[in-house]
C-alpha positions as CSV (number, residue, x, y, z in Angstrom):
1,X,9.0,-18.1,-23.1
2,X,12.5,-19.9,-22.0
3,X,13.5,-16.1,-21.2
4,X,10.8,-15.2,-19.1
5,X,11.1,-19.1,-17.0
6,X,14.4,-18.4,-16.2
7,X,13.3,-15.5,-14.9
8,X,11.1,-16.6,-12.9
9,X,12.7,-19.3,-11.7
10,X,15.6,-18.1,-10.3
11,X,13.2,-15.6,-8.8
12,X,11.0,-18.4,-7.0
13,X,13.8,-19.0,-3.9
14,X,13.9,-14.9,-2.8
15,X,10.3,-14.9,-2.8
16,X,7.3,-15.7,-0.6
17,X,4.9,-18.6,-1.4
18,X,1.4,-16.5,-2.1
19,X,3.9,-14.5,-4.8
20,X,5.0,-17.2,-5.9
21,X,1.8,-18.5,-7.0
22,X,0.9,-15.1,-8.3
23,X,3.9,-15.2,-10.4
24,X,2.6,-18.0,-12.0
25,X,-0.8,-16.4,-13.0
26,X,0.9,-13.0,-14.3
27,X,2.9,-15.4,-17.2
28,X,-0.8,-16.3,-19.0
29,X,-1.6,-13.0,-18.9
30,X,1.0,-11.5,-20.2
31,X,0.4,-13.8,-23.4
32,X,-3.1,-12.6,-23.3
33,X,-2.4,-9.2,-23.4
34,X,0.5,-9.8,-26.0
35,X,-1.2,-11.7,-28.4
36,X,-4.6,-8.9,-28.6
37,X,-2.1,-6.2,-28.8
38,X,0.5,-7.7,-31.5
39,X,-1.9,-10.1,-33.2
40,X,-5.5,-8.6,-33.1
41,X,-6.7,-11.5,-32.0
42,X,-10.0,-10.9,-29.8
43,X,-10.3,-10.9,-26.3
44,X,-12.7,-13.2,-25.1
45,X,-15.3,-12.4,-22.2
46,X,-13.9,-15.6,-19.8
47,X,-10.4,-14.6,-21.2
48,X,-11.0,-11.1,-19.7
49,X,-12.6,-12.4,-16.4
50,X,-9.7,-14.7,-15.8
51,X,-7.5,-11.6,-15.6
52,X,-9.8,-9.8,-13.6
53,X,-10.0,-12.4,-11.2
54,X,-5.9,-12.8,-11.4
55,X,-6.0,-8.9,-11.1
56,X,-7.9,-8.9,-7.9
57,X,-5.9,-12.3,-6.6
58,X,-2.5,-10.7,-7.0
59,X,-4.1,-7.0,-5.3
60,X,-5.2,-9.2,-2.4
61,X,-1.8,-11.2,-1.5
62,X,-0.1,-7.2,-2.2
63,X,-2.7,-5.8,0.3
64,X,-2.2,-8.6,2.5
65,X,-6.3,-9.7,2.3
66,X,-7.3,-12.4,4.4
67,X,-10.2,-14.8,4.3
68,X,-12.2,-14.7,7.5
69,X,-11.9,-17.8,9.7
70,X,-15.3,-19.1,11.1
71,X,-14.5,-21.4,13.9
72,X,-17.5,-24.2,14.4
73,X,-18.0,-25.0,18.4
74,X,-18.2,-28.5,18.9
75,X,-22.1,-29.2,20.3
């Protein structure tokens, strides 16, 4: 754990903000994905939908993804 913050820290200044907050998301998941494979322990169903969503967050900011912007005229 103190390994991988490091890591990541020093990281954080050559990198953009969206990574940055992707960063953060990849470290739980990791753990996840370590402690099914090396402990058995079972994967829950809102465990694996967390990393699908972070999945699909961290494609988006890598395919550059935007939200659409609805502008509301003032009546």
């Amino acid at each position: 754990t103190g390994i991988a913050y490091v890591l990541m820290n020093s990281a954080f200044p050559r990198l953009t903000t969206p990574v940055i907050g992707i960063v953060t998301f990849i470290y739980p998941v990791v753990a996840i994905i370590i402690d099914w494979a090396l402990y058995a322990h079972p994967l829950r169903p809102t465990q694996a939908a967390g990393m699908a969503l972070i999945a699909l967050a961290t494609l988006g900011v890598r395919l550059g993804w935007r939200f659409p912007i609805r502008r509301i005229s003032a009546a």
